[in-house]
Every structure is written in structure tokens, then in C-alpha cells.
PDB file with SEQRES, HELIX, SHEET and CRYST1 records, atoms N, CA, C and O in Angstrom:
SEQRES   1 A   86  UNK UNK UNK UNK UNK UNK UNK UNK UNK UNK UNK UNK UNK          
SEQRES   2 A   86  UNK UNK UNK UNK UNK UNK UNK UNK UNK UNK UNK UNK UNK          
SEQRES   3 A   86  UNK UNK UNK UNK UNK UNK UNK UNK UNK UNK UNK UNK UNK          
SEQRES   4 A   86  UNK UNK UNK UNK UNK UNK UNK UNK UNK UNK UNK UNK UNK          
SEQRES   5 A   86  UNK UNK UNK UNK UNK UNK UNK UNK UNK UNK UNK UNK UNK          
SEQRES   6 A   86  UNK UNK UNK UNK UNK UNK UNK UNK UNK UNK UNK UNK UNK          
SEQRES   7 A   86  UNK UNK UNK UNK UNK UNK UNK UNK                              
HELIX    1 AA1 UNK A   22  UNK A   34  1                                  13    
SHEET    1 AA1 4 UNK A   5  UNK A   8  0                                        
SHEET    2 AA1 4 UNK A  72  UNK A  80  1                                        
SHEET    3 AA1 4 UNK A  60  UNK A  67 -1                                        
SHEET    4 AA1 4 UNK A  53  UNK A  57 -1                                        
CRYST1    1.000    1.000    1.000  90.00  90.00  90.00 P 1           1          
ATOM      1  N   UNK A   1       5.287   3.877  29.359  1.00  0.00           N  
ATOM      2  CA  UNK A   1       5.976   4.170  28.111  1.00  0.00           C  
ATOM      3  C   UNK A   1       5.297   5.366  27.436  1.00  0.00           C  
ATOM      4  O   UNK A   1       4.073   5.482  27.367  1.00  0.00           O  
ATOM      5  N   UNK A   2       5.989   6.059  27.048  1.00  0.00           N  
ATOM      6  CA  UNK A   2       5.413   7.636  26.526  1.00  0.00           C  
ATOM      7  C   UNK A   2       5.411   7.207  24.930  1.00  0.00           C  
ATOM      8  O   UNK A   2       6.236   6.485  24.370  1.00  0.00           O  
ATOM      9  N   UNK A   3       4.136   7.918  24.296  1.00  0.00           N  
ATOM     10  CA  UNK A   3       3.664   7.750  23.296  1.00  0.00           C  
ATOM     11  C   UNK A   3       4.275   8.406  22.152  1.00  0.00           C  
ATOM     12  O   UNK A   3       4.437   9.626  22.125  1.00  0.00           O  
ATOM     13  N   UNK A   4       4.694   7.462  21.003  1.00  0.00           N  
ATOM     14  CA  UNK A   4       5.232   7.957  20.104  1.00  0.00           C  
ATOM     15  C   UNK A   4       4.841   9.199  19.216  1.00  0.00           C  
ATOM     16  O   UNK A   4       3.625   9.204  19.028  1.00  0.00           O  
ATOM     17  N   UNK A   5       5.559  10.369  18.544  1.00  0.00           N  
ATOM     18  CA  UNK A   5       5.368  10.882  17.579  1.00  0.00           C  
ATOM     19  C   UNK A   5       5.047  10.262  15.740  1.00  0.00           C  
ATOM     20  O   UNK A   5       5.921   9.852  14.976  1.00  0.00           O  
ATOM     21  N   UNK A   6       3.834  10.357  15.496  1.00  0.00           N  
ATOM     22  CA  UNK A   6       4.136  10.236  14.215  1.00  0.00           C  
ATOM     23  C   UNK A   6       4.275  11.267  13.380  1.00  0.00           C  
ATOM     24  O   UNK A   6       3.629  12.314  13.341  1.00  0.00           O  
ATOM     25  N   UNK A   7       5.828  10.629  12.209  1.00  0.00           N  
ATOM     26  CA  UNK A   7       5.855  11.900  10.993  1.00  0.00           C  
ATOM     27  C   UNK A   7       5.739  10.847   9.919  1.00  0.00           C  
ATOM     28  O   UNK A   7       6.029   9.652   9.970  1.00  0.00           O  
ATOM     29  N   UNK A   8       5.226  11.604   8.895  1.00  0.00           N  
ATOM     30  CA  UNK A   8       4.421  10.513   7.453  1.00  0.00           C  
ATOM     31  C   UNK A   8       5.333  11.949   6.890  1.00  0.00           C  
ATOM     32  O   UNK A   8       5.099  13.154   6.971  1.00  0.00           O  
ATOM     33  N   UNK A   9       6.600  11.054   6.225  1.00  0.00           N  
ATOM     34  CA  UNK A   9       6.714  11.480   4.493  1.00  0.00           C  
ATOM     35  C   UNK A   9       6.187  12.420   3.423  1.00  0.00           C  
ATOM     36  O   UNK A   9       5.460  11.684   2.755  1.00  0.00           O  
ATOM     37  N   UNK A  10       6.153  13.407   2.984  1.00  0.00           N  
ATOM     38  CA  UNK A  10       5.297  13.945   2.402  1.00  0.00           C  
ATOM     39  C   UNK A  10       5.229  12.545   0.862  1.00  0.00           C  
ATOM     40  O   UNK A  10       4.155  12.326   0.301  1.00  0.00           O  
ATOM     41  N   UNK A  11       6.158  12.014   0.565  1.00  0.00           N  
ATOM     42  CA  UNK A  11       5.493  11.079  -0.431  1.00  0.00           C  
ATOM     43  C   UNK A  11       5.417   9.508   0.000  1.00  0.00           C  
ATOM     44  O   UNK A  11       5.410   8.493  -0.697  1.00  0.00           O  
ATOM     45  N   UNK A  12       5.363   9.688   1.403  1.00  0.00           N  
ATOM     46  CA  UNK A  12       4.584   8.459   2.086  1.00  0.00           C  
ATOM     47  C   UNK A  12       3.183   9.101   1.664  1.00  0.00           C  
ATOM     48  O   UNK A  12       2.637   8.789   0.605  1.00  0.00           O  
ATOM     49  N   UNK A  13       2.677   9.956   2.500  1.00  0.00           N  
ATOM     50  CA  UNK A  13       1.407  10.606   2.179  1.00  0.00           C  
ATOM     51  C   UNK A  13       0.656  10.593   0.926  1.00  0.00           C  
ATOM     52  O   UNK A  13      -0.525  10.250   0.975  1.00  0.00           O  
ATOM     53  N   UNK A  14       1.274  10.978  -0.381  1.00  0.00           N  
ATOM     54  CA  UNK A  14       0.553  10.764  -1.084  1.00  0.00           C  
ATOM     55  C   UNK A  14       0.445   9.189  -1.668  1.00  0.00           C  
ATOM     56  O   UNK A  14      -0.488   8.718  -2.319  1.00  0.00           O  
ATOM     57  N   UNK A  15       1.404   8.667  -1.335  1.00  0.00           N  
ATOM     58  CA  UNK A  15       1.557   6.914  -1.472  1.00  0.00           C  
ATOM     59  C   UNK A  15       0.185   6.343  -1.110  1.00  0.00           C  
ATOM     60  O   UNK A  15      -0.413   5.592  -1.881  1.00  0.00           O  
ATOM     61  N   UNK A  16      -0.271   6.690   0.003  1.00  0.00           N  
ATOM     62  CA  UNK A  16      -1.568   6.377   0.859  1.00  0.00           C  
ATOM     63  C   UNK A  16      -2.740   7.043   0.373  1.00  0.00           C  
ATOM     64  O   UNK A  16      -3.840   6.703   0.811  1.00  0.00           O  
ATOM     65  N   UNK A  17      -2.622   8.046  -0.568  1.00  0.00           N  
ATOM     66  CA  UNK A  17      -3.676   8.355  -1.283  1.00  0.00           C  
ATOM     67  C   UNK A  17      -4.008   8.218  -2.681  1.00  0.00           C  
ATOM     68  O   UNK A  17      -4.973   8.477  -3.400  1.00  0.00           O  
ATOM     69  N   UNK A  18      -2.814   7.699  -2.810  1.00  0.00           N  
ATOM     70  CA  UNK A  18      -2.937   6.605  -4.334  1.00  0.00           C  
ATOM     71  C   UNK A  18      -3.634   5.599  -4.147  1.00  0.00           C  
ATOM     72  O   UNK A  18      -4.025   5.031  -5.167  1.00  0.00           O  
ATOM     73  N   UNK A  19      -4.078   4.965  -2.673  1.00  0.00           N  
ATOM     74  CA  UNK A  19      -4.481   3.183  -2.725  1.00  0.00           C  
ATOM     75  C   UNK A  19      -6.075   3.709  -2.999  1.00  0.00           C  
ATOM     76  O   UNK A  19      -6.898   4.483  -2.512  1.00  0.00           O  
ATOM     77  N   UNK A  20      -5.937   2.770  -4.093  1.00  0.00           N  
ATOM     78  CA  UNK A  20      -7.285   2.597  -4.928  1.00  0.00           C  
ATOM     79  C   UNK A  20      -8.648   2.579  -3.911  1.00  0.00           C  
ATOM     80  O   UNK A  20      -9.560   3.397  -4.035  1.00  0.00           O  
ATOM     81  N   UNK A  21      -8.632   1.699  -3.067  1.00  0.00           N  
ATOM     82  CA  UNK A  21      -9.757   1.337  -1.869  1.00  0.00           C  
ATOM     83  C   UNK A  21      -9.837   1.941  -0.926  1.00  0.00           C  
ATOM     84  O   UNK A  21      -8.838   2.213  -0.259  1.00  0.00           O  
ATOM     85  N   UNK A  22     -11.246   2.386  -0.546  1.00  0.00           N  
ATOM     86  CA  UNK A  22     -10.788   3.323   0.590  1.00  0.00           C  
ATOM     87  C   UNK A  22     -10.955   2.479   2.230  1.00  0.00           C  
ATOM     88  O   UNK A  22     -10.722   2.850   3.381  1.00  0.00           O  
ATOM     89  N   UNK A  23     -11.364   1.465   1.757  1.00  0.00           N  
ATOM     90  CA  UNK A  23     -11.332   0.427   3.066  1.00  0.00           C  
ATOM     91  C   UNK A  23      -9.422   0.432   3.578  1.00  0.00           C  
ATOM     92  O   UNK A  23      -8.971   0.575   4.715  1.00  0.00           O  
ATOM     93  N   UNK A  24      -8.752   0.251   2.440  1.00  0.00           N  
ATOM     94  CA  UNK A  24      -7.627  -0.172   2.511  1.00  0.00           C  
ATOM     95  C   UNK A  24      -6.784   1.082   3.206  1.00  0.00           C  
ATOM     96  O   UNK A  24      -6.159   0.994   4.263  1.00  0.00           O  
ATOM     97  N   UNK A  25      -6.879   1.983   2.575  1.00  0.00           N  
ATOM     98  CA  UNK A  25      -6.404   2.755   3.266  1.00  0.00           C  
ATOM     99  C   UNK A  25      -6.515   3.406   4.827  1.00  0.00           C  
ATOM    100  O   UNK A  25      -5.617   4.033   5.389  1.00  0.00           O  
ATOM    101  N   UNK A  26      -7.877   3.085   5.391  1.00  0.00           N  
ATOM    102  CA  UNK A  26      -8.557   3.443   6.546  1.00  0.00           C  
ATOM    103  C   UNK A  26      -7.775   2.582   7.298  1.00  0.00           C  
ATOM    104  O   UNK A  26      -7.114   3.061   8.220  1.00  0.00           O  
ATOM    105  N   UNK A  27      -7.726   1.133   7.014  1.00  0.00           N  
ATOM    106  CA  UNK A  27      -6.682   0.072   7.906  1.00  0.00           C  
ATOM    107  C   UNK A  27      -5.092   0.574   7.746  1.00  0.00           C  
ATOM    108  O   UNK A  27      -4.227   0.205   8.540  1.00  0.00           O  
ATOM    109  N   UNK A  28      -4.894   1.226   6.917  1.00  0.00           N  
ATOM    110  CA  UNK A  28      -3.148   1.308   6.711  1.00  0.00           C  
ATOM    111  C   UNK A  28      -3.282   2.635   7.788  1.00  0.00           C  
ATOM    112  O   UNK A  28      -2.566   2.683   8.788  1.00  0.00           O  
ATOM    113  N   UNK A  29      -4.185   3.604   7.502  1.00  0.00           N  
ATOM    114  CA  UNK A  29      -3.673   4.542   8.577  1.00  0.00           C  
ATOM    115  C   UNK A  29      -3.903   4.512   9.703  1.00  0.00           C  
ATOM    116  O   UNK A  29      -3.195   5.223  10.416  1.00  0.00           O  
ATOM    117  N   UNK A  30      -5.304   3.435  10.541  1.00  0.00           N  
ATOM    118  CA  UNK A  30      -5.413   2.537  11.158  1.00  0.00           C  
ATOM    119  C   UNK A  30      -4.204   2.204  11.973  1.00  0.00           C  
ATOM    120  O   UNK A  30      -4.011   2.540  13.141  1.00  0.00           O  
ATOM    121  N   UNK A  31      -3.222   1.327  11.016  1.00  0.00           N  
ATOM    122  CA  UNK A  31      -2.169   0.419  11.787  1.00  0.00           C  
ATOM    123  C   UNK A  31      -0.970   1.762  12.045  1.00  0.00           C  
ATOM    124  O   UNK A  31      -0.380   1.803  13.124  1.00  0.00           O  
ATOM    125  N   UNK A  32      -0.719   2.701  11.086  1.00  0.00           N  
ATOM    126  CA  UNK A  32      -0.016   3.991  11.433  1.00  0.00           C  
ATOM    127  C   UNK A  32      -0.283   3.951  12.808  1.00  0.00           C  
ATOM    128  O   UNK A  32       0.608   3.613  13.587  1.00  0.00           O  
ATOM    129  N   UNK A  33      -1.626   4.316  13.277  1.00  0.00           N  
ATOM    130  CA  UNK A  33      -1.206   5.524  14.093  1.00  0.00           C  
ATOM    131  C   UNK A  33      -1.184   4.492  15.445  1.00  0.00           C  
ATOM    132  O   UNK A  33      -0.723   5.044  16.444  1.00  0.00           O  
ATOM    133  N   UNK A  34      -1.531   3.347  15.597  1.00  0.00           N  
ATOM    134  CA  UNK A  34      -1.555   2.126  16.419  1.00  0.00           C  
ATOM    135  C   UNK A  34       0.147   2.016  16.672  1.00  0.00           C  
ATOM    136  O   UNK A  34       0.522   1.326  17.620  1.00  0.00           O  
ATOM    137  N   UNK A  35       1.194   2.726  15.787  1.00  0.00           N  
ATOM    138  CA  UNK A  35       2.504   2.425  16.171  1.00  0.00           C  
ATOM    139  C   UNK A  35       2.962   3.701  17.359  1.00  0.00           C  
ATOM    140  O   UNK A  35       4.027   3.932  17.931  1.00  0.00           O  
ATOM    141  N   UNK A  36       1.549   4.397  17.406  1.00  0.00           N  
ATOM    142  CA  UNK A  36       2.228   5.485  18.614  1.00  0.00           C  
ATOM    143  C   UNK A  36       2.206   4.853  19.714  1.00  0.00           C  
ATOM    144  O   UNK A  36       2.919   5.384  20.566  1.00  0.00           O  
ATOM    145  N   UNK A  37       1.572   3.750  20.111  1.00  0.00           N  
ATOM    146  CA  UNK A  37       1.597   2.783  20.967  1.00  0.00           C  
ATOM    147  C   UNK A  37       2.549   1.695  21.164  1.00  0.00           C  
ATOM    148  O   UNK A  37       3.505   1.604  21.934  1.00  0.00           O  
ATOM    149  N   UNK A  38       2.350   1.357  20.799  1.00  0.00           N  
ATOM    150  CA  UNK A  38       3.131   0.031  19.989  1.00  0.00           C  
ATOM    151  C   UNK A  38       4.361  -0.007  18.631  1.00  0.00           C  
ATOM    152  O   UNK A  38       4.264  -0.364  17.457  1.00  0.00           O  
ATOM    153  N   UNK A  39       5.204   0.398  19.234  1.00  0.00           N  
ATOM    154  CA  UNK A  39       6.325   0.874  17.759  1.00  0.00           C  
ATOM    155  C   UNK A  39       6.579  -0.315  17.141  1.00  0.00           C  
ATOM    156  O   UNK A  39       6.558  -0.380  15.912  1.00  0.00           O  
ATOM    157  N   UNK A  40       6.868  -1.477  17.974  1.00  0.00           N  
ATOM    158  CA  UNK A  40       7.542  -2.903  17.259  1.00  0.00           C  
ATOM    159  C   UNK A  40       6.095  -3.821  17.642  1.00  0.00           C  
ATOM    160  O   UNK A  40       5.983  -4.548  18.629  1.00  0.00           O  
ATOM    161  N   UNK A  41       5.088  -3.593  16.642  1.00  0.00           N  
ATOM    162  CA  UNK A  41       4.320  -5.033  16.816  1.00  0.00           C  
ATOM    163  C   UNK A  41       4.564  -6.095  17.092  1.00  0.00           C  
ATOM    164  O   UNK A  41       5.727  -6.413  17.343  1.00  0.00           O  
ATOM    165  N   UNK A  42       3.336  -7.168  17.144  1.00  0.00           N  
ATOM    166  CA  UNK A  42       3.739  -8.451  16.647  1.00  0.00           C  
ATOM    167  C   UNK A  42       4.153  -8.667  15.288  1.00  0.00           C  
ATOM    168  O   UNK A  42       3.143  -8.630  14.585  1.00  0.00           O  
ATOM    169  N   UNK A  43       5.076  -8.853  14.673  1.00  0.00           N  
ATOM    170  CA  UNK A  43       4.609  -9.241  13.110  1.00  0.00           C  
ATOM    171  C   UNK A  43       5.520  -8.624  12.401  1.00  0.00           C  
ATOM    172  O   UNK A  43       5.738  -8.997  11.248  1.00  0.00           O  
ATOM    173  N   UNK A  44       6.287  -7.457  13.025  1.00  0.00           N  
ATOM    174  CA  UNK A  44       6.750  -6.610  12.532  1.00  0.00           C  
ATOM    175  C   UNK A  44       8.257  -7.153  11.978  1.00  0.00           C  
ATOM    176  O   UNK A  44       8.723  -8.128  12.568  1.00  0.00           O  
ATOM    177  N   UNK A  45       8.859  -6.695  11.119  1.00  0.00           N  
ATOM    178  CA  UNK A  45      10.147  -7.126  10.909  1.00  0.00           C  
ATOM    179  C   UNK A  45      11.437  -6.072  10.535  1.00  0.00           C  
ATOM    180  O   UNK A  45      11.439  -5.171   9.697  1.00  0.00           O  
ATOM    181  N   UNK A  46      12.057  -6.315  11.053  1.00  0.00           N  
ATOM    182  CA  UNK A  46      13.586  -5.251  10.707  1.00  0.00           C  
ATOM    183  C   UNK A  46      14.084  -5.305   9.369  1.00  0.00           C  
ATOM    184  O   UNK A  46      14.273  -6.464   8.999  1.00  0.00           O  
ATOM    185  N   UNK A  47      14.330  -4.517   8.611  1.00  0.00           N  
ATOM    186  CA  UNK A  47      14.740  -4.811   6.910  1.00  0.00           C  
ATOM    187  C   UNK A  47      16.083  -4.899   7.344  1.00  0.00           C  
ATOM    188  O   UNK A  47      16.710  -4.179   8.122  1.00  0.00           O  
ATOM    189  N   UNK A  48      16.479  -6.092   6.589  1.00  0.00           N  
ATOM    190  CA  UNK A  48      17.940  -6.181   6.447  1.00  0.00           C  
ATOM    191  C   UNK A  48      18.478  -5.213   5.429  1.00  0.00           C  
ATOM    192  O   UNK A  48      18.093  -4.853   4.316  1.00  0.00           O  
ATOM    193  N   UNK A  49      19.815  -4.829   6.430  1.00  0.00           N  
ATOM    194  CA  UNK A  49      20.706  -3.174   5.855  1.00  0.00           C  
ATOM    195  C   UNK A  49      20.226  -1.852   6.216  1.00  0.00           C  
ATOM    196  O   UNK A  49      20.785  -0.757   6.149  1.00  0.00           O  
ATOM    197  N   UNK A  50      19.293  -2.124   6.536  1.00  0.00           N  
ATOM    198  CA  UNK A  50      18.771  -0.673   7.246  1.00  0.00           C  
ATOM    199  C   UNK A  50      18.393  -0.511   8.533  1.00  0.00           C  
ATOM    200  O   UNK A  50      18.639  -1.496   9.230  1.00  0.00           O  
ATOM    201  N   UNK A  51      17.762   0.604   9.211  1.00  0.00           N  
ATOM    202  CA  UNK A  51      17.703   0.526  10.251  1.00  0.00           C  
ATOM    203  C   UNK A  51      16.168   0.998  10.032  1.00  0.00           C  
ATOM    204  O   UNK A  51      15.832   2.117  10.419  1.00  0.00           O  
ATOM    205  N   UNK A  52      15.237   0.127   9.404  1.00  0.00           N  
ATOM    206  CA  UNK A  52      13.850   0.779   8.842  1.00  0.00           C  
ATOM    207  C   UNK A  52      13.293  -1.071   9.815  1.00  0.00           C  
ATOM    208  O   UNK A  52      13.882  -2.001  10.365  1.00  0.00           O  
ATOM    209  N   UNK A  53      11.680  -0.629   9.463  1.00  0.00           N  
ATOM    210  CA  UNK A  53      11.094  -1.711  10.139  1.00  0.00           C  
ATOM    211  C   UNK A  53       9.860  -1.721   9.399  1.00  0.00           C  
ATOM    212  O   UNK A  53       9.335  -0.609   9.343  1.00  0.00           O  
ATOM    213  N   UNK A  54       9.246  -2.643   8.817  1.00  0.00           N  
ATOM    214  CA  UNK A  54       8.063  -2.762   8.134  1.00  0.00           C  
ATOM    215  C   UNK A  54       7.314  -3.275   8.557  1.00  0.00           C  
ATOM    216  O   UNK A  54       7.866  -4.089   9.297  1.00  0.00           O  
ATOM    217  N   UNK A  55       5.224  -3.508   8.682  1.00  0.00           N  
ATOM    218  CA  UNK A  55       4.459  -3.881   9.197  1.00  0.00           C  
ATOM    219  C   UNK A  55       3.746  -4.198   7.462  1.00  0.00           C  
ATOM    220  O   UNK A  55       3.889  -3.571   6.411  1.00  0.00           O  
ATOM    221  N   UNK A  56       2.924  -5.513   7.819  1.00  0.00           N  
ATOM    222  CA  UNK A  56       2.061  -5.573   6.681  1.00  0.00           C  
ATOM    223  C   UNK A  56      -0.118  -5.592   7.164  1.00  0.00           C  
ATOM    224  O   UNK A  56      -0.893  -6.003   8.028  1.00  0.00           O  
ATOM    225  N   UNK A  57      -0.101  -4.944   6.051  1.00  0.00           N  
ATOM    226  CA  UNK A  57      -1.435  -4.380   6.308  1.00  0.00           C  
ATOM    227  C   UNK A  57      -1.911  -5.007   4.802  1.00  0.00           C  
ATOM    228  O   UNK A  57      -1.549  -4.473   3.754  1.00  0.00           O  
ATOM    229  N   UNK A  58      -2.748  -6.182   4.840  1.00  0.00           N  
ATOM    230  CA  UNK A  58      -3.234  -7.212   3.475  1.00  0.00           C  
ATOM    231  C   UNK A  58      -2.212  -7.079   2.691  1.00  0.00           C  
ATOM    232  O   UNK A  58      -1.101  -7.440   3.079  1.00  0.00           O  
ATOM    233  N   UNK A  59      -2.443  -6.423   1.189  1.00  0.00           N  
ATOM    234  CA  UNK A  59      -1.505  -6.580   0.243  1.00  0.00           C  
ATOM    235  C   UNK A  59      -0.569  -5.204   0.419  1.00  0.00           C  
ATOM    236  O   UNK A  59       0.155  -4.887  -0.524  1.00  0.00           O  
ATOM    237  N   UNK A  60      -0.588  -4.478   1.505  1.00  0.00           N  
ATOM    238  CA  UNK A  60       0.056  -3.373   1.585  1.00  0.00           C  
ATOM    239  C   UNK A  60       0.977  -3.816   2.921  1.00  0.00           C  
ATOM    240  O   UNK A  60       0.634  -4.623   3.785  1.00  0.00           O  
ATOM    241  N   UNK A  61       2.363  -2.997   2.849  1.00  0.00           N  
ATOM    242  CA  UNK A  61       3.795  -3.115   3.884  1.00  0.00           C  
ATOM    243  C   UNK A  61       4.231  -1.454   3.578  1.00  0.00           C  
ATOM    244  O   UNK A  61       4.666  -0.836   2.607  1.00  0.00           O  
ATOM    245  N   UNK A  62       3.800  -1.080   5.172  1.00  0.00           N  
ATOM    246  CA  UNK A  62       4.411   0.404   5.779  1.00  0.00           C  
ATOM    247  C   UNK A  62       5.484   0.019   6.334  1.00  0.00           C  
ATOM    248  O   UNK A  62       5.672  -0.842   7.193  1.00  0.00           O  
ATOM    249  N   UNK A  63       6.592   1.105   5.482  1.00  0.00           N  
ATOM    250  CA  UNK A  63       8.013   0.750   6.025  1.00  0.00           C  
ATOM    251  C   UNK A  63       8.270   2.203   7.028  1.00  0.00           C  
ATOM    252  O   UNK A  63       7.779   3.299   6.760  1.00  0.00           O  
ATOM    253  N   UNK A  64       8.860   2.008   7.826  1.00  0.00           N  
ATOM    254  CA  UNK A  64       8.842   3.157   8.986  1.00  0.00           C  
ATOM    255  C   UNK A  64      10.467   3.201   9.490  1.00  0.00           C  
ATOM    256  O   UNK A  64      11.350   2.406   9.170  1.00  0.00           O  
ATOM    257  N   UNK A  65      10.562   4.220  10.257  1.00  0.00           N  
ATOM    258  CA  UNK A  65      11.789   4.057  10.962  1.00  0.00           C  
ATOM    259  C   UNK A  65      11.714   4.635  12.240  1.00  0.00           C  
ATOM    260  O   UNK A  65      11.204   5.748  12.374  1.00  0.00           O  
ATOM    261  N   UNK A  66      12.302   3.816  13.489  1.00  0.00           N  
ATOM    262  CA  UNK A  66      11.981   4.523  14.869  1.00  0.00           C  
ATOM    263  C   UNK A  66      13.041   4.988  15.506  1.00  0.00           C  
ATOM    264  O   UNK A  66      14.155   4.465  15.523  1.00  0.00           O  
ATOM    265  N   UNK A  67      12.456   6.717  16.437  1.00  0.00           N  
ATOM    266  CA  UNK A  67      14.165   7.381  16.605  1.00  0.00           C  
ATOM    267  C   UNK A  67      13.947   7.190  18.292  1.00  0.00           C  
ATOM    268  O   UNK A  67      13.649   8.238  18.865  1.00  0.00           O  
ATOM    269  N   UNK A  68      14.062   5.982  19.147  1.00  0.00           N  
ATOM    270  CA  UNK A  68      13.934   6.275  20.243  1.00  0.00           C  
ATOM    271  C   UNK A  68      14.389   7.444  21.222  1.00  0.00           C  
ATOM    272  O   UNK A  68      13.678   7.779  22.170  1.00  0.00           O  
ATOM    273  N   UNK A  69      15.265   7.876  21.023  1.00  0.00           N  
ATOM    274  CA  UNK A  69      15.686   9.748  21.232  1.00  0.00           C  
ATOM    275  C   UNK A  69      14.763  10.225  21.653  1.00  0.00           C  
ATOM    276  O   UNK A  69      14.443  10.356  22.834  1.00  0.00           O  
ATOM    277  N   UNK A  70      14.080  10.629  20.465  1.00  0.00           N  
ATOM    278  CA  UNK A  70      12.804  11.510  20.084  1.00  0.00           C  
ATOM    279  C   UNK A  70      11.816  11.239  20.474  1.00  0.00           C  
ATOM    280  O   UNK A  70      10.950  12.093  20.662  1.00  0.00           O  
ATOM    281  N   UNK A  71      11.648  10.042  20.704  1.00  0.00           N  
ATOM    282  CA  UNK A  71      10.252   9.335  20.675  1.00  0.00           C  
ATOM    283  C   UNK A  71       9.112   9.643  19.519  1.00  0.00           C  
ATOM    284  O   UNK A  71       7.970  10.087  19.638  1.00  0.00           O  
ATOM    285  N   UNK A  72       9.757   9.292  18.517  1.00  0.00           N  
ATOM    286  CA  UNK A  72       9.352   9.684  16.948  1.00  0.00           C  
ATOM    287  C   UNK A  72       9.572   8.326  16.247  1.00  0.00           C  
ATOM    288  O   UNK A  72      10.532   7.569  16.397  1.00  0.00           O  
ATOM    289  N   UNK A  73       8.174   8.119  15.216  1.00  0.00           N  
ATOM    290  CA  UNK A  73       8.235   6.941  13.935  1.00  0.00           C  
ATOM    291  C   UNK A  73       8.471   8.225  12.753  1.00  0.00           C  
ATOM    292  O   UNK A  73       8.024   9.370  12.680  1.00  0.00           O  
ATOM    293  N   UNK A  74       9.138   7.644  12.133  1.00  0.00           N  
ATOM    294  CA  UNK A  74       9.015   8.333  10.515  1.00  0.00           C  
ATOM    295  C   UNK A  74       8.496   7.374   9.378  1.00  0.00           C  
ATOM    296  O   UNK A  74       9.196   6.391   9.134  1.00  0.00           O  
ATOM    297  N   UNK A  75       7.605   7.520   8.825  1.00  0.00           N  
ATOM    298  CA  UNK A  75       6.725   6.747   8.103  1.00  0.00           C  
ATOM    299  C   UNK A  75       7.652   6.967   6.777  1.00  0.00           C  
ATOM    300  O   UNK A  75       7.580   8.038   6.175  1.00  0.00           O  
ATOM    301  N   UNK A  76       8.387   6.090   6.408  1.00  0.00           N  
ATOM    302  CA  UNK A  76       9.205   6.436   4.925  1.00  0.00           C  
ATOM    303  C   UNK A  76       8.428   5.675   3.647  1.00  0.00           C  
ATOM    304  O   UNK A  76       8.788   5.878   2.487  1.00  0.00           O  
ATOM    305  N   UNK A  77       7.493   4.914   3.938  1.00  0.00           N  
ATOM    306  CA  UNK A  77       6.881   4.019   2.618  1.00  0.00           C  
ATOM    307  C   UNK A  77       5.616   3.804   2.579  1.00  0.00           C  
ATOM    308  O   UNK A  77       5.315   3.931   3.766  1.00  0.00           O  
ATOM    309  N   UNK A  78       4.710   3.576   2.048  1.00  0.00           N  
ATOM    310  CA  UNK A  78       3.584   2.909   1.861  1.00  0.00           C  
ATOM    311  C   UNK A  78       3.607   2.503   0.887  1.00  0.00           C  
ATOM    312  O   UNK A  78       3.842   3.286  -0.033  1.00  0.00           O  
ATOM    313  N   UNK A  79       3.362   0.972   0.561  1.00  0.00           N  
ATOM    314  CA  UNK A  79       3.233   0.632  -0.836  1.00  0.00           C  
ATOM    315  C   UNK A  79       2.638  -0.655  -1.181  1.00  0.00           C  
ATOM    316  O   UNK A  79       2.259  -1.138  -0.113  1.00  0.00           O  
ATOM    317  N   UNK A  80       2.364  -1.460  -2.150  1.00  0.00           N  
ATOM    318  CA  UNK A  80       1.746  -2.576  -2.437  1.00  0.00           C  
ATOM    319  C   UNK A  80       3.563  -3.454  -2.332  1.00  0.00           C  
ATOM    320  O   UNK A  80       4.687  -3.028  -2.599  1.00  0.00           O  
ATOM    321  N   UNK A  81       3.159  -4.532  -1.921  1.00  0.00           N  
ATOM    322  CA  UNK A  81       3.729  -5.334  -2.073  1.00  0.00           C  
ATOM    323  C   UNK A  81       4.711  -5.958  -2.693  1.00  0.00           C  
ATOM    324  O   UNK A  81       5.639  -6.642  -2.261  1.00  0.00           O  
ATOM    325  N   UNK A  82       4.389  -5.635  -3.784  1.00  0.00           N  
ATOM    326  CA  UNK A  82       5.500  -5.937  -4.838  1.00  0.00           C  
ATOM    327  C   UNK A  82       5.889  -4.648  -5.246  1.00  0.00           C  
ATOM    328  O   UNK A  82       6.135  -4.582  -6.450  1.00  0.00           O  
ATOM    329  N   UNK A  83       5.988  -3.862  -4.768  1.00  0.00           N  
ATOM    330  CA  UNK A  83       6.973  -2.408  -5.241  1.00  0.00           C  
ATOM    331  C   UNK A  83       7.108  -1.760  -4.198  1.00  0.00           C  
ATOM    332  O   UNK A  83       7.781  -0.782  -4.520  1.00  0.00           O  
ATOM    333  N   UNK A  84       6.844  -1.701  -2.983  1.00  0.00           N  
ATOM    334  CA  UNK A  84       7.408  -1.201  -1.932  1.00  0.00           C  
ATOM    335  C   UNK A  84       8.634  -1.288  -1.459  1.00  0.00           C  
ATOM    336  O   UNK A  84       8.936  -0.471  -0.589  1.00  0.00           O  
ATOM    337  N   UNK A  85       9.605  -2.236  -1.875  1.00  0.00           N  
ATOM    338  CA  UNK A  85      11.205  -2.518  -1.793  1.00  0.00           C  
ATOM    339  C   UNK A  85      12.047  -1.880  -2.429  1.00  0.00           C  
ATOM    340  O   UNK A  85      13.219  -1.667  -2.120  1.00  0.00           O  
ATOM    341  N   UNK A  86      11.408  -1.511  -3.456  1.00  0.00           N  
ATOM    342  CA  UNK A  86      12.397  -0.947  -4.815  1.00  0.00           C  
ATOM    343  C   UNK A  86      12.705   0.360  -5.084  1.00  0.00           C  
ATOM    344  O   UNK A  86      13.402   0.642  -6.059  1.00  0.00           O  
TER     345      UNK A  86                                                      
END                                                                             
């Protein structure tokens, strides 16, 4: 299986440099780039209505979208938990 492209959002990006901790963030970009491998984790779930897929990383959920075509993730979210949906 050939290894995915990652593209991060330019305000995914700064999303991830808003998180207060820098432990936290090291694991979120951590689990990023672990999807060039692995696009659909364990754990992972499909958002209903879209064609997006989210992973959770502690109190943080990276919402992504995969273009098998391309062999490209597009990183569309980073966010805490309770505002990453909205």
C-alpha cells in the first residue's frame, strides 16, 4: 500500500498551535502523520453527512478527509472536543 500524502489546512495548522500543551500537541501531530500509514485506524469513525473521518487524540478529535485518487489526507480540523463539530 503506497503511503499517503498529508495536507493540514492552513487553519487546521494554526488550530494545532493554539493547543495550550505542548505534550498535546506532539501526540496530535504524532497521530497526523501515523495516518500516512494507516488512513482508517482502529478507532476511527466516519461523520455522519459527510465524507470526513475523525480520530481522537485525549481531549482532542482531528477531523480529516481521505482522497483515495490521490493518495492524499486533508487535515480539515483540529480541535478540543467540545467545539470541534461546530
Amino acid at each position: 500500500m503506497a503511503k499517503y500524502k498529508i495536507r493540514i489546512k492552513p487553519s487546521a495548522a494554526k488550530e494545532i498551535d493554539d493547543i495550550p500543551h505542548k505534550k498535546d500537541r506532539q501526540k496530535i501531530v504524532g497521530c497526523i502523520l501515523a495516518l500516512a500509514d494507516t488512513p482508517r485506524p482502529p478507532g476511527c469513525k466516519k461523520l455522519t453527512g459527510r465524507e470526513q473521518y475523525r480520530i481522537r487524540q485525549g481531549w482532542y478529535r482531528i477531523v480529516y478527509a481521505i482522497d483515495d485518487q490521490e493518495v492524499t489526507i486533508y487535515v480539515v480540523k483540529v480541535g478540543h472536543r467540545k467545539d470541534v463539530y461546530h
